[in-house]
N, C-alpha and C positions, 0 to 999 in steps of 0.2 A: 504494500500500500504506500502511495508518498504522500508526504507531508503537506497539507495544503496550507497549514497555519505560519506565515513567516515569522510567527513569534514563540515559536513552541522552542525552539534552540537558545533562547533568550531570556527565558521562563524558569525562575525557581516557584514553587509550588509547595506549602503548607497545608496543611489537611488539620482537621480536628471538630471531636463533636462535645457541643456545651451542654451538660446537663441541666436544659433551663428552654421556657420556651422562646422561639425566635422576639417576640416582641423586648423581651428581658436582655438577651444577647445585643439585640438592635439599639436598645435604650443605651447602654452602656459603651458600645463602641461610639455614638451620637451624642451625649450630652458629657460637656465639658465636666461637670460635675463628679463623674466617674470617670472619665479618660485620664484627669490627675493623678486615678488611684491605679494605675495598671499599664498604661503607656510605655513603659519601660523596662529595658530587663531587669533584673533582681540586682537589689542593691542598689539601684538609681530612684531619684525623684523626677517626677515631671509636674513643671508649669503648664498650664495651657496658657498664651498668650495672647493669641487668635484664634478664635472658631467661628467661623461666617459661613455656618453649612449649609449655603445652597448651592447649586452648576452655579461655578466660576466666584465662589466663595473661597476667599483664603482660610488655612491654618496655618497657626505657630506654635509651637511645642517645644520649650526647653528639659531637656533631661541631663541633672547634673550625678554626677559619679560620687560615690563617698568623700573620695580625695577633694573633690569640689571645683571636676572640670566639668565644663558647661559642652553638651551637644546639642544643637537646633537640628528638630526636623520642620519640616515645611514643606507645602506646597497650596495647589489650586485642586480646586472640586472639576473634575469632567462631565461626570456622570453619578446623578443617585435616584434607585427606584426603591422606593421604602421598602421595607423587609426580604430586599432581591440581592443588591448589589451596591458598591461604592467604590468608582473609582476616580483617581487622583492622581497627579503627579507627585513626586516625592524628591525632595532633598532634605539627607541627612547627614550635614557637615559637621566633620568634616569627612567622612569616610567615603558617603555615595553620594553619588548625584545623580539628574538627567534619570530618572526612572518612573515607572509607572505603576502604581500600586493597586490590588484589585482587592476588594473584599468582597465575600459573596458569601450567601446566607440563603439555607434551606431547612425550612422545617421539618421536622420527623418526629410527630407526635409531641410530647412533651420537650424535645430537644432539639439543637441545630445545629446540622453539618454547616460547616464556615469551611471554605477554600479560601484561602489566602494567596495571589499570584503577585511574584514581582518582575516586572516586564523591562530587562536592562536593554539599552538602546543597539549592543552587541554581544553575541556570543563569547565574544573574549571577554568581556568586560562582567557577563555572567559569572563567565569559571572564577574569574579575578575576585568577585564579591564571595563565591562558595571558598575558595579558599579561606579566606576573614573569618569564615564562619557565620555567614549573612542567617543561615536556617539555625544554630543554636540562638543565636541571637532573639531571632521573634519567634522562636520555640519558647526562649523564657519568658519573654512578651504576652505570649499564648498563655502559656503556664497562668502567669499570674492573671490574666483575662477571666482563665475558668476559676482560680482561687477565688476573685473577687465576687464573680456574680455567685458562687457558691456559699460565702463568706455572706452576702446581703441580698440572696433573693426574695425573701421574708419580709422585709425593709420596706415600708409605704412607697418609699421612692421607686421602686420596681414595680 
């Protein structure tokens, strides 16, 4: 079979399913108020600076390290269809840049498969981020995603 996707070569690809229903998952990756508390992998804090979530709405997001270095991620909204999909450009300096981030959310009964896709603008530039460890990185990210919503699904705010 060939490939018809020119961006499958380009594509790192996270998987994972959240014990929570998709509205729950949705709330939390979307409202600033939770994204402080999980944005980042373990051990870091994150600011939200900017969240103007609609197509062609910025974000800004500071996550500083324990030592107390600061990394910005950021980008633009491209595309959001409620409890379907969210994607965005991404810069996360100083490490990546120029990429394109996908979130995607499907319900399954009580829980929701999330594919997570990062769309680097070359194949090399893919292997380049997989080497860094671009997937342990928002595997911890992940991590603490399901900790949180598991930690305050109960919680009026959900």
């Amino acid at each position: 079979m060939v490939n018809t996707d020119p961006n499958k070569n380009c594509t790192i690809t996270i998987k994972r399913t959240f014990d929570a229903p998709i509205e729950v998952v949705w709330e939390a990756w979307t409202q600033p108020e939770h994204i402080s508390h999980w944005w980042a992998p373990r051990g870091m804090k994150t600011e939200v600076l900017e969240h103007d979530f609609r197509v062609g709405g910025s974000w800004r997001f500071s996550m500083l390290t324990e030592k107390g270095k600061e990394f910005i991620s950021e980008g633009v909204y491209k595309e959001i269809v409620e409890f379907e999909k969210i994607i965005s450009s991404a810069d996360f300096k100083p490490m990546t840049e120029g990429v394109e981030i996908q979130a995607l959310f499907e319900p399954d009964g009580d829980k929701t498969n999330f594919t997570f896709n990062i769309v680097h603008p070359t194949e090399a530039y893919k292997i380049q981020q997989e080497k860094m460890g671009v997937q342990n990185g928002w595997g911890s990210v992940f991590d603490g995603l399901g900790d949180y919503i598991r930690e305050n699904i109960d919680q009026a705010n959900f």
